[in-house]
N, C-alpha and C positions, 0 to 999 in steps of 0.2 A: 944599762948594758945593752948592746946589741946583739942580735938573734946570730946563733954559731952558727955552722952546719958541721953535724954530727958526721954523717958520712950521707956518700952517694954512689948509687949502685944501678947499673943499667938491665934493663929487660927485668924488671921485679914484675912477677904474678901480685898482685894483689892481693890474695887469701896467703899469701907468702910473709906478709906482715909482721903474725905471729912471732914466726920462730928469728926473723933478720931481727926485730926489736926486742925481746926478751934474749938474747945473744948478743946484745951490744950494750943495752941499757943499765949502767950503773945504780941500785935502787941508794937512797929513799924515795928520789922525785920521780912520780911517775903520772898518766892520763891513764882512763879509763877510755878506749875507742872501742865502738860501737861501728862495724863493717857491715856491707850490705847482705850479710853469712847472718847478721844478728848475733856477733859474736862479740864479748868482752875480751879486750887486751887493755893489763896497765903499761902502761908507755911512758916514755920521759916527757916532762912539759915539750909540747914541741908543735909544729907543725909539719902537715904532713904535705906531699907532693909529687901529686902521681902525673906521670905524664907518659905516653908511649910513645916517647923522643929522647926526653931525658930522663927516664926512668924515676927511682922515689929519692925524696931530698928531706931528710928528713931535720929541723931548725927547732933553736932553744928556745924556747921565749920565756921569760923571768917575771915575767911584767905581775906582782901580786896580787891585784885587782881582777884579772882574768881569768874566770874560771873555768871556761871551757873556748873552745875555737873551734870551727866551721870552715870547710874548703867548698868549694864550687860544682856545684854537680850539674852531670850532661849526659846528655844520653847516647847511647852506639854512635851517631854521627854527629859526635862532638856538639849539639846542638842544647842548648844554657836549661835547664830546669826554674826558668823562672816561675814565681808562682807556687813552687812547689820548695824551693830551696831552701828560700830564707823568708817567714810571715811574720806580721808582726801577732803576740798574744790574742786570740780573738776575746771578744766583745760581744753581748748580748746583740748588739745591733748589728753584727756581723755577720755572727749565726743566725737572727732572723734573714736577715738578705740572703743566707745559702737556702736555707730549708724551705722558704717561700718562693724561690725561684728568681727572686730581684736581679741575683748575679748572672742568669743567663738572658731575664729581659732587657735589662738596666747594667752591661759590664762594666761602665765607669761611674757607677753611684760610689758614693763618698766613703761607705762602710769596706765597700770590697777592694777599692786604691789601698787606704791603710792599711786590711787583713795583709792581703797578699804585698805589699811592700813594694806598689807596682812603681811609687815616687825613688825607688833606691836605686844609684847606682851600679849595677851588679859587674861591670869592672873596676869598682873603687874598695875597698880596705872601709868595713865598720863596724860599729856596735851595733847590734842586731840584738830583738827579741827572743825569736824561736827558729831557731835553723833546724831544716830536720835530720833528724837522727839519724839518717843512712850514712850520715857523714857528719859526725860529734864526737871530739876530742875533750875528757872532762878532765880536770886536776883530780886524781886519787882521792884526796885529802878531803876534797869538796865536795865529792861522790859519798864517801863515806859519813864526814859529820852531818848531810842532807837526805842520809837514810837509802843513798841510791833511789832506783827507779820504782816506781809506786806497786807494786804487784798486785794491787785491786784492778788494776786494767789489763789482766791477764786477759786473751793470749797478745795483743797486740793494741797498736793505737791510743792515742791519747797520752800516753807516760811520759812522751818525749816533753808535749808541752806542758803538762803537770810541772816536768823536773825542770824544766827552763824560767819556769814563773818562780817556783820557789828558789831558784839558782838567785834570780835578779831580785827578790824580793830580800834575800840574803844580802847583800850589796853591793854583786860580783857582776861583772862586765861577762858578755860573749860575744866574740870575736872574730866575725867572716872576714877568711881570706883568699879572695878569688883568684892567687896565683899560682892557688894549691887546687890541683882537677882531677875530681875524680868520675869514674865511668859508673852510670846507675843504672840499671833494669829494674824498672818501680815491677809492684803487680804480683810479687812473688807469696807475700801471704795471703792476696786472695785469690789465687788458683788454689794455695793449698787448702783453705778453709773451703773455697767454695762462695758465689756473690751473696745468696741468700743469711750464709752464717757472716761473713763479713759487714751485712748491711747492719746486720742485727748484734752482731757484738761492736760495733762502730759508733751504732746510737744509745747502745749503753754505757759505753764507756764515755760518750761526749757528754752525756744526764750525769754519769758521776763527776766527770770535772765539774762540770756548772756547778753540782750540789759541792764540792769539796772546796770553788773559792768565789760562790757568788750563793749558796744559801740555796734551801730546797722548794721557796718558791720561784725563784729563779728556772731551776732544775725543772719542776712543773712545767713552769712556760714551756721550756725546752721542747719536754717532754712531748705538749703538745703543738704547737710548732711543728713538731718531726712526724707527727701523725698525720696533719694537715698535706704537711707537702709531700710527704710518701701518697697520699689519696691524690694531691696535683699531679705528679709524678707517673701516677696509671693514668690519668687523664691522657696526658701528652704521649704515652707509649701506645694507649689504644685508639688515638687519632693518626695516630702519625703513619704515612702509609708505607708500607713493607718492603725493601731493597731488596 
C-alpha cells in the first residue's frame, strides 16, 4: 500500500501539532512523537513534514516492519544537522575515540565515520540506527510492548539510544526521511541544567547504557576513559590561549 496524505495545512506552528493530530486522528493506530518541547503525542502511523513553504503534510505509512521513523533536522538557517541527526549505535571503540580526544585529533578515523554515519546519504531515504530524538516518530504499540523510554536516564540523554537498540534488537526497522524537515535549536536542556550538571549527568547515564548492554566491565572501562579525558580536556582549556 502506498503512503496517503492525511491532510495538509499551511502556516502550522510546530508545538501546534498536539491539538491538529489528536483532532483528526482516528485511534487505534497511532505514533508516540517526541518534539523538541520534549513532549509525548500518540499520532497515526505516519510521517511527518514540516516545512515553512508548504506547511505540515502529514503521510500513512503501513509498512509493519517499521517501528519508528525520523525526518531531517536543521538548524534556523536551514543548514542539515549532520552528525547530530542520524548515528549509527555506538561502540566501545567509538566512545573510546570521543573521550580520548581521537575524534578531534583524528576526525576521519574509522570509529567516528561509522558512529556519526558520516558514509550516509543524508538526502536519500534509509534504515538508520539511532536517529535523535528531537525528531522520533514511534508506533504506540511498539513504545508500549518495549516498556517505552528507560527512566534510569532520568532527566535526559541517553534513552533515546537505549530505546533505538532495543527497538532494532526487537526486529523492527527505523526509518529516516529526509523529505520530512524539521527546524532544531539543540542546547536547551543544558542551559536548563547548567554545563557542570549536564556533563555529569551525561557521563552517568552513558556508564549506564554501557553497563545495560555491554556488561559492567565494560561500564568500568568507560568509566575510566571518561576520567582520563575529562583530565585531557583541562589540559587543552588551560593551554589554550584566551579570546
Amino acid at each position: 500500500m502506498h503512503a496517503r496524505n492525511l491532510f495538509e495545512l499551511a502556516d502550522i506552528d510546530f508545538k501546534a501539532i498536539n491539538a491538529i493530530a489528536i483532532a483528526s486522528v482516528v485511534p487505534p493506530v497511532n505514533y508516540t512523537l517526541k518534539t523538541m518541547a520534549e513532549t509525548y503525542f500518540h499520532l497515526t502511523p505516519l510521517f511527518i513534514d514540516h516545512n515553512t513553504d508548504t506547511g505540515l503534510k502529514i503521510l500513512y505509512e503501513p509498512a509493519s516492519d517499521v517501528g519508528a521513523v525520523s525526518g531531517r533536522l536543521v538548524d534556523i538557517d536551514g543548514t542539515p544537522q549532520i552528525g547530530f541527526n542520524v548515528r549509527r549505535l555506538p561502540t566501545l571503540a567509538s566512545l573510546a575515540a570521543d573521550l580520548l580526544l581521537i575524534d578531534h585529533l583524528w576526525p576521519g578515523n574509522p570509529a567516528a565515520v561509522r558512529y556519526y554515519a558520516r558514509d550516509l546519504d543524508p538526502d536519500a531515504s534509509a534504515d538508520v540506527e539511532q536517529p535523535a530524538a528531537a525528531c522520533l516518530m514511534i508506533r504506540a504499540d511498539v513504545f508500549d510492548r518495549l516498556g517505552g523510554f528507560d527512566e534510569a536516564f532520568w532527566p535526559a540523554w541517553w534513552e533515546d539510544v537505549d530505546f533505538c537498540r532495543r527497538l532494532r534488537t526487537a526486529g523492527l526497522r527505523i526509518r529516516y526521511v529526509p523529505d520530512a524537515v524539521f527546524l532544531h535549536q539543540g542546547g536547551a536542556s543544558v542551559e536548563e541544567l547548567g554545563t557542570r550538571t549536564f556533563e555529569r549527568v551525561f557521563a552517568a547515564n552513558r556508564r549506564r547504557y554501557v553497563r545495560k548492554h555491554h556488561g559492567r566491565v565494560a561500564a568500568a572501562l568507560v568509566g575510566g576513559l571518561g576520567i582520563v579525558g575529562a583530565a585531557m580536556r583541562g589540559v587543552v582549556r588551560a593551554v589554550r590561549p584566551a579570546r
